[in-house]
Every structure is written in C-alpha cells, then in structure tokens.
FIDREN-403754 format. One record per residue: chain; x, y, z of N, C-alpha, C, O, CB in turn; residue in three letters. Coordinates in Angstrom, 2 decimals, always signed. Glycine has a CB too. Layout:
// residues N
{'A', {X, Y, Z}, {X, Y, Z}, {X, Y, Z}, {X, Y, Z}, {X, Y, Z}, 'Ala'};
...
//
This chain:
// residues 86
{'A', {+14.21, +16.09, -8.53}, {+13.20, +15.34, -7.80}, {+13.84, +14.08, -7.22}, {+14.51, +13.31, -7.91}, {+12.00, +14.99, -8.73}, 'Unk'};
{'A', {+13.64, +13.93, -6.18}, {+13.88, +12.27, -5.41}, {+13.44, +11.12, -5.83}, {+12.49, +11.23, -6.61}, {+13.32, +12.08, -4.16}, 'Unk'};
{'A', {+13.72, +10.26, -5.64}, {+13.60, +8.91, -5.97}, {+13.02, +8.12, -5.48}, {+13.12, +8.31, -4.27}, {+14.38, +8.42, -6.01}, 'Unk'};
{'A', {+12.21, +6.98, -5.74}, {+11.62, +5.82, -4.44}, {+12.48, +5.10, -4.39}, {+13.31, +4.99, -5.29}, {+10.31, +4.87, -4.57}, 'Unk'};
{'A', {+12.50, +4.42, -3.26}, {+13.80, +3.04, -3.09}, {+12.31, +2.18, -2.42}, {+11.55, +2.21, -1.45}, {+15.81, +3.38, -1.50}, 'Unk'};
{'A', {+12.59, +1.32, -3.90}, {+11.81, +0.20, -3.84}, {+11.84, -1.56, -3.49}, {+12.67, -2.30, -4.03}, {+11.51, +0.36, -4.83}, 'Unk'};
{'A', {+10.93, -1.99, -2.63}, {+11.13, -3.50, -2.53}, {+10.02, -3.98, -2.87}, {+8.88, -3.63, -2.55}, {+11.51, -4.06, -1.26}, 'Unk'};
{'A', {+10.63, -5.40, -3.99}, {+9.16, -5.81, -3.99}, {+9.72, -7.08, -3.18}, {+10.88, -7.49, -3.27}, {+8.20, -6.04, -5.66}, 'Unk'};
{'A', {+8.75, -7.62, -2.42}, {+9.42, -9.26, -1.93}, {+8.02, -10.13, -1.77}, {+6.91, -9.60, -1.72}, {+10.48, -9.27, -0.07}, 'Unk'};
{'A', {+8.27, -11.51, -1.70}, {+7.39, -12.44, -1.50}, {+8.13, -12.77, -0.30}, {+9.17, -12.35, +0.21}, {+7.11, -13.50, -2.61}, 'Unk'};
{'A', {+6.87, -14.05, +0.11}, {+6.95, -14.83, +1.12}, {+8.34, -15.86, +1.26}, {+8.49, -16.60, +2.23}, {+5.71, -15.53, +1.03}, 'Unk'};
{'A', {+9.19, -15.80, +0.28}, {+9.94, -16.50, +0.20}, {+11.27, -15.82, -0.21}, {+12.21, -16.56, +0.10}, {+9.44, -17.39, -0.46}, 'Unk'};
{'A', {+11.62, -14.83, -0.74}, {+12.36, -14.12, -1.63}, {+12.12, -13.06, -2.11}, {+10.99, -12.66, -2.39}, {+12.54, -14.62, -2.43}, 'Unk'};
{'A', {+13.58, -12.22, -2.33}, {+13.17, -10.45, -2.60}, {+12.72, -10.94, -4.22}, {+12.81, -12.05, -4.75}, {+14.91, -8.87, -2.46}, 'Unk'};
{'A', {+12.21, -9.61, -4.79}, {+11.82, -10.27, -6.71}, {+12.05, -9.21, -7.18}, {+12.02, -9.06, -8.40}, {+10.10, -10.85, -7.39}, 'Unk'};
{'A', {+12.35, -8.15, -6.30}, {+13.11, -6.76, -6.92}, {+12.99, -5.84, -6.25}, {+12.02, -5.45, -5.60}, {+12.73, -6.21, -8.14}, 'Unk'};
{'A', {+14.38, -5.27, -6.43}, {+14.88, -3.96, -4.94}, {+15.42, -2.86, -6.56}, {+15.91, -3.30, -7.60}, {+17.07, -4.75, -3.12}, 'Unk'};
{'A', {+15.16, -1.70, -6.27}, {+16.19, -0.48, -6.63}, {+15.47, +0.97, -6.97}, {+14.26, +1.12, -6.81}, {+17.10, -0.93, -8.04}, 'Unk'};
{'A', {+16.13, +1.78, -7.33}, {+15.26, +3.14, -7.32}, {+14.14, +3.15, -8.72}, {+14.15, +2.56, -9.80}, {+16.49, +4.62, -7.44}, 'Unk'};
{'A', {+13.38, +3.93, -8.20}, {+11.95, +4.14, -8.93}, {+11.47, +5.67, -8.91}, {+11.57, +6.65, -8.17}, {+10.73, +3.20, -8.14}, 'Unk'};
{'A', {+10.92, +5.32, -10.11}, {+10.40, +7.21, -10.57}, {+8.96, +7.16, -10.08}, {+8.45, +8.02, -9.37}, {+10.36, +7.78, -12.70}, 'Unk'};
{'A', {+8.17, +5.75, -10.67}, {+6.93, +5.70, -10.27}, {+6.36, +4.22, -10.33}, {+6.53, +3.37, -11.20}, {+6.19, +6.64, -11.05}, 'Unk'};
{'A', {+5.65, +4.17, -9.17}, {+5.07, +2.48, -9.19}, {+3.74, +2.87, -9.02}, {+3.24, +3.59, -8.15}, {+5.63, +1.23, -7.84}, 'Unk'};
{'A', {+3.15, +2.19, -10.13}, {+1.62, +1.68, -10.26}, {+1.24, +0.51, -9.74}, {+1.74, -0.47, -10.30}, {+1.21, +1.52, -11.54}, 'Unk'};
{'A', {+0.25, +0.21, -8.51}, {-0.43, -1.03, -8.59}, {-1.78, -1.08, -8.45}, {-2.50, -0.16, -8.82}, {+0.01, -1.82, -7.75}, 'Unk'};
{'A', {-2.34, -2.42, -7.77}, {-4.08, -2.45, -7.94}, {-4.12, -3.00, -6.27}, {-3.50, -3.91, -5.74}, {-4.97, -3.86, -9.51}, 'Unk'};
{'A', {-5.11, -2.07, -5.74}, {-5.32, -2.72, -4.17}, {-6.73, -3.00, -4.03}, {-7.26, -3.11, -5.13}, {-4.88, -1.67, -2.87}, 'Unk'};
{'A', {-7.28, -3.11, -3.35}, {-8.78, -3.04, -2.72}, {-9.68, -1.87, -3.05}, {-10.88, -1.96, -3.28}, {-8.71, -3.02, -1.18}, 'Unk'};
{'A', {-8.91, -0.72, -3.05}, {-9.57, +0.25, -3.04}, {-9.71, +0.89, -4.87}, {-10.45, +1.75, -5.34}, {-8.84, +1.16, -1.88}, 'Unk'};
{'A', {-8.70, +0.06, -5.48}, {-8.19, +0.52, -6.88}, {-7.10, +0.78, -7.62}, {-6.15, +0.37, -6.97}, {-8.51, +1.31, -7.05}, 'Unk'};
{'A', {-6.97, +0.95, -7.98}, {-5.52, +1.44, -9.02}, {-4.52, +2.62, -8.11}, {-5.13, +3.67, -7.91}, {-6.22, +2.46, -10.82}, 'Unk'};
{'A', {-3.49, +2.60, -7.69}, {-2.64, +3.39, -7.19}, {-1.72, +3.57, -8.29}, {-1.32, +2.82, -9.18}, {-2.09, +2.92, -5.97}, 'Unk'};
{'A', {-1.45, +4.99, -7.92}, {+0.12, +5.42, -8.12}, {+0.48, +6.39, -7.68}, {+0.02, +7.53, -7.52}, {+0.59, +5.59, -9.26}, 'Unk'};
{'A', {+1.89, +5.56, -7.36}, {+2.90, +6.63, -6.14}, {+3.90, +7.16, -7.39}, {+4.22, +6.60, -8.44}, {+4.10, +5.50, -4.46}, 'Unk'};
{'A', {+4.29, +8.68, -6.73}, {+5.46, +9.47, -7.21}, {+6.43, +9.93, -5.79}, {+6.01, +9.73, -4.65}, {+4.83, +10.89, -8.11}, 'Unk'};
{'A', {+7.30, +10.34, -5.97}, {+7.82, +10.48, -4.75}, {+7.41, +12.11, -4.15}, {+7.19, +13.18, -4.72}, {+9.46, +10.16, -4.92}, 'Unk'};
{'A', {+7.44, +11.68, -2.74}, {+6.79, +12.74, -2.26}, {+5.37, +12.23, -1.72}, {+4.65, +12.90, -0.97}, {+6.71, +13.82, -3.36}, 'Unk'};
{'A', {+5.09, +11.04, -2.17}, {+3.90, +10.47, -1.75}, {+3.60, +10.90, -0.91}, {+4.59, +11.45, -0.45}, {+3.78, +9.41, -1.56}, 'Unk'};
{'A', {+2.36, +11.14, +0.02}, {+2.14, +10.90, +1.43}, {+1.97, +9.34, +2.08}, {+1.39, +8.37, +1.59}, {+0.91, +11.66, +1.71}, 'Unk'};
{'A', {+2.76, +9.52, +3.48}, {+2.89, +7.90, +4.05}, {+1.24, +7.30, +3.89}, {+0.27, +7.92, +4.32}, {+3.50, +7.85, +6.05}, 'Unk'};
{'A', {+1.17, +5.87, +3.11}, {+0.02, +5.10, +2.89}, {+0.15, +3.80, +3.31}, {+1.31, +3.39, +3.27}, {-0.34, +5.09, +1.59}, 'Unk'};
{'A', {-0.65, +3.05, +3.71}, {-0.60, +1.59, +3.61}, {-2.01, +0.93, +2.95}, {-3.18, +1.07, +3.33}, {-0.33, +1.01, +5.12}, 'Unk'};
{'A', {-1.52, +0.26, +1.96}, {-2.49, -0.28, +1.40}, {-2.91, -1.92, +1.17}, {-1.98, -2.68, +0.87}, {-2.35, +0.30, +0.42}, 'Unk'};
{'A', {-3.94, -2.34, +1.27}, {-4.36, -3.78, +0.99}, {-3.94, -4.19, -0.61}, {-4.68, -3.64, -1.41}, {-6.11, -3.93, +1.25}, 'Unk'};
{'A', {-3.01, -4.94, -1.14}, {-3.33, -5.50, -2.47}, {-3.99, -6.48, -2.79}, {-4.23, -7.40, -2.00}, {-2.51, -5.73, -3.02}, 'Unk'};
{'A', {-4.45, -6.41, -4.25}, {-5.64, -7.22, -4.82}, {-4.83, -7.46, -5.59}, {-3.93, -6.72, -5.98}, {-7.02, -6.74, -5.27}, 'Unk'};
{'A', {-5.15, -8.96, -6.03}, {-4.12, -9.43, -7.01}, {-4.11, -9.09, -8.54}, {-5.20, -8.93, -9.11}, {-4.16, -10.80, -6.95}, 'Unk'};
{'A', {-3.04, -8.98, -9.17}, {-3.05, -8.13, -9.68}, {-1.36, -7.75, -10.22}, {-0.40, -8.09, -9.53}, {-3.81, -7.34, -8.84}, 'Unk'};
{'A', {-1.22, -7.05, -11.48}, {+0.15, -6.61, -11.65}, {+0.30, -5.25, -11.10}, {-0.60, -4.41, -11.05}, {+0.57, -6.65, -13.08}, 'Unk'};
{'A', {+2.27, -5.01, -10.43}, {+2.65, -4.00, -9.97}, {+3.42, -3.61, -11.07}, {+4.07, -4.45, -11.69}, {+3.19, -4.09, -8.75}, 'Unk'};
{'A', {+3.44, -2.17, -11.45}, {+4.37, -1.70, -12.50}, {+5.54, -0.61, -11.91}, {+5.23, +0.56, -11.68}, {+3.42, -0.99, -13.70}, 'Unk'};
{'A', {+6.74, -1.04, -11.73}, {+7.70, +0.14, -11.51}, {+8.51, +0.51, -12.57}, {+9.13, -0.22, -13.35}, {+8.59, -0.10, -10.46}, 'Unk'};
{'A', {+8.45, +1.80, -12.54}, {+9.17, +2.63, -13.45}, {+10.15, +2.64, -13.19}, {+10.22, +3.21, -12.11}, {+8.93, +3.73, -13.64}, 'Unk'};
{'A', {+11.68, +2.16, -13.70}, {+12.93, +2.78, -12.74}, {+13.41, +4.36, -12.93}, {+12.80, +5.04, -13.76}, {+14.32, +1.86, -13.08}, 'Unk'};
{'A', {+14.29, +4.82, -12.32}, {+15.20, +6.31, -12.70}, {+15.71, +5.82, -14.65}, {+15.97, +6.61, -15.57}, {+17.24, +6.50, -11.15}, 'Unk'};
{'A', {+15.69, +4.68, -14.68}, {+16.12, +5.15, -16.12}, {+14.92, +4.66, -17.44}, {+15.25, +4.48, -18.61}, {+17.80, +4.33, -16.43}, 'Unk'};
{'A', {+13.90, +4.55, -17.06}, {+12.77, +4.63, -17.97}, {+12.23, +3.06, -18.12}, {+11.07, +2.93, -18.49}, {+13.25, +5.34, -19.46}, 'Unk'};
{'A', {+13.04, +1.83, -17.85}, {+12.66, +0.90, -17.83}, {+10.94, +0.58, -17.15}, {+10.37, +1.47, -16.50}, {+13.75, +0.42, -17.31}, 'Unk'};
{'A', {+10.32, -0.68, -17.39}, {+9.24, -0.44, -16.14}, {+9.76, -2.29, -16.29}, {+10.09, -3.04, -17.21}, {+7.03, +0.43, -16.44}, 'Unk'};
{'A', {+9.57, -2.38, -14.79}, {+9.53, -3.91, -14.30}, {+8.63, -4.33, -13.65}, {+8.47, -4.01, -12.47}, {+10.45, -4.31, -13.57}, 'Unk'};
{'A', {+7.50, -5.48, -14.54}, {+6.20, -5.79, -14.17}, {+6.00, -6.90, -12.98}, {+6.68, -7.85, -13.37}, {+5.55, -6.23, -15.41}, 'Unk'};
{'A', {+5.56, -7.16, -12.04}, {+5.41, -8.29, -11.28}, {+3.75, -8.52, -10.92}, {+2.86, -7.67, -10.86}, {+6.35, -8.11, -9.96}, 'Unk'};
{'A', {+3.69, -10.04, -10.72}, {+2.04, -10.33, -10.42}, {+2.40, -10.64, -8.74}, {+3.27, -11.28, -8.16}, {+1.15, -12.01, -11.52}, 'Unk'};
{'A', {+1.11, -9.72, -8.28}, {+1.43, -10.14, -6.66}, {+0.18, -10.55, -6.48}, {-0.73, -10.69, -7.30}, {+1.93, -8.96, -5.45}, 'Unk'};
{'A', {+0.25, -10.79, -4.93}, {-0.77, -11.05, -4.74}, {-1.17, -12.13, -2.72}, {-0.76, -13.09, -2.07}, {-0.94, -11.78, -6.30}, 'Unk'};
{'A', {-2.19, -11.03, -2.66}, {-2.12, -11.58, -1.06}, {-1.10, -10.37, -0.06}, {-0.14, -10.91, +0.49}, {-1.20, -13.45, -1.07}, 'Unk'};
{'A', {-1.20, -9.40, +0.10}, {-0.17, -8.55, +0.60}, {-0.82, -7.13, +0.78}, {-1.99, -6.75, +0.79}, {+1.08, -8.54, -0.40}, 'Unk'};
{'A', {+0.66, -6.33, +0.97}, {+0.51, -5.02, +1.09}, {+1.55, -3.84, +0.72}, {+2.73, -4.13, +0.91}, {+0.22, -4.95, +2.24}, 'Unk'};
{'A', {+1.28, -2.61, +0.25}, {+1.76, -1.63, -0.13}, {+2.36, -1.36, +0.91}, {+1.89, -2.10, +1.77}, {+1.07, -0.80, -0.65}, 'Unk'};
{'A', {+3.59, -0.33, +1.60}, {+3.70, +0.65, +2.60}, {+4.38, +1.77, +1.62}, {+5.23, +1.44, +0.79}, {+4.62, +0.15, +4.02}, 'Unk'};
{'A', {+3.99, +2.97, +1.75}, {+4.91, +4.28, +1.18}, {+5.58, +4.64, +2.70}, {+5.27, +3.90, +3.64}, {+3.79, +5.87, +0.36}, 'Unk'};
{'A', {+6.25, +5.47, +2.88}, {+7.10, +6.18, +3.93}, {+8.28, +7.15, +3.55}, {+9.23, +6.45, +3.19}, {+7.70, +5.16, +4.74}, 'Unk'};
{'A', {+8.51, +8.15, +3.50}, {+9.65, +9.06, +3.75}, {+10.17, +8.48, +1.89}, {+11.30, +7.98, +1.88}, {+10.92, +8.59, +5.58}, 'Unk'};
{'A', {+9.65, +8.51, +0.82}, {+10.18, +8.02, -0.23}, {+10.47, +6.67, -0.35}, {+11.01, +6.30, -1.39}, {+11.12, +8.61, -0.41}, 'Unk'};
{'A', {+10.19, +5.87, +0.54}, {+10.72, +4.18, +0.37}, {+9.46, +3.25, +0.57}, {+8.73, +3.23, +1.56}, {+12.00, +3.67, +1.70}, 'Unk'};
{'A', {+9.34, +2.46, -0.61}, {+7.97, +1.80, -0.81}, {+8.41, +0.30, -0.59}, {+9.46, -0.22, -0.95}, {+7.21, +2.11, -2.39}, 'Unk'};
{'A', {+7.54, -0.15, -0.05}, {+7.60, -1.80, +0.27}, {+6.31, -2.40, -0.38}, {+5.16, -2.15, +0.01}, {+7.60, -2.19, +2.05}, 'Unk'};
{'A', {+6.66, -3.29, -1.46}, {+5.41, -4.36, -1.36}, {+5.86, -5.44, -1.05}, {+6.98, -5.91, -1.25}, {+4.58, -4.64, -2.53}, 'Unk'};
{'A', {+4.82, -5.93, -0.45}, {+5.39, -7.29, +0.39}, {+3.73, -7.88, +0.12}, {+2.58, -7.44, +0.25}, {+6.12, -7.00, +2.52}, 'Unk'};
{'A', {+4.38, -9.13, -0.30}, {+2.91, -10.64, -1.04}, {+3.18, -11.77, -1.02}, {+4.21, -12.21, -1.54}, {+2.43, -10.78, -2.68}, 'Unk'};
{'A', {+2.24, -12.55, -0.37}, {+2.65, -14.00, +0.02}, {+3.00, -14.56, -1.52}, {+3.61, -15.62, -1.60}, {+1.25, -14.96, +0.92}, 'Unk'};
{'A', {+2.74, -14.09, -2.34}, {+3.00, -14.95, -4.03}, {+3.79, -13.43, -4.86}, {+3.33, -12.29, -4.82}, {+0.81, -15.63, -5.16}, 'Unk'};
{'A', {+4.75, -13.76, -5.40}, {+4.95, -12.25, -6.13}, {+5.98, -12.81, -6.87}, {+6.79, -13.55, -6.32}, {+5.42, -10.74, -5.16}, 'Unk'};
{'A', {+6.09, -12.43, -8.66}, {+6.81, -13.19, -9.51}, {+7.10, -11.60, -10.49}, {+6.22, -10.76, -10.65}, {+5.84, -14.75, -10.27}, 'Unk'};
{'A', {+8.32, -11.50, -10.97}, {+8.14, -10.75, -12.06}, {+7.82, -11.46, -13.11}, {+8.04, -12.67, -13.14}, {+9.11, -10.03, -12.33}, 'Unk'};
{'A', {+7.13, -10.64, -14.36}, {+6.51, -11.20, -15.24}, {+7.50, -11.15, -15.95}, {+7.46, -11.62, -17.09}, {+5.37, -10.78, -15.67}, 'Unk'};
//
C-alpha cells in the first residue's frame, strides 16, 4: 500500500512534513480520516487536534486551527493560521 506525504504548516512555519499511514482530523463537517487512496478532498478545519500516524507506527499530535485540509494524488496538506505540535 502507498503512503501519504504529509505537510502540516502554519502561518509562519512548517510543524511537520513526512510519510503517513493515516491522518485523523476535526473540520466543520466532523471527524475525518484519510488512508491513502483517499479521494481528492478539501476541507474547512475546526479547531481542534490533527493526528498522523507515520509508516512506522508513531502518531504525531498537533492543535490547529483556522485553516484547511487538501488530499490529492496521496499528498495531504494542512495548512492553519495557528498550528503547534502537542
């Protein structure tokens, strides 16, 4: 199975780039989670923690907030005017 190649970035600075099995977050509409293979989405986030899983089982938590999801072709972007790992 493929991989996500993930960014998370704020308004100021990346807060974490690298491959991912699966990212959970919380938007407008609710609780997401992408696997790869996703279909292309764009989503509103609600603030809120993002959880990525990496390829090696780790998960790396961040609080975002003010932003947005994009999925595409396996490569996910969140991008949030405030975004910190926890």
């Amino acid at each position: 199975m493929a991989d996500l190649q993930v960014s998370v970035v704020s308004a100021d600075a990346e807060v974490w780039t690298g491959a991912a099995r699966q990212i959970v977050a919380r938007t407008t509409e609710g609780e997401i989670g992408i696997l790869p293979g996703h279909e292309p989405i764009l989503a509103v986030l609600a603030a809120g923690e993002v959880r990525v899983t990496t390829t090696a089982g780790q998960v790396v938590a961040a609080n975002a907030e003010d932003g947005f999801l994009s999925v595409d072709h396996d490569v996910v972007a969140i991008v949030a005017r405030n975004a910190a790992l926890v």
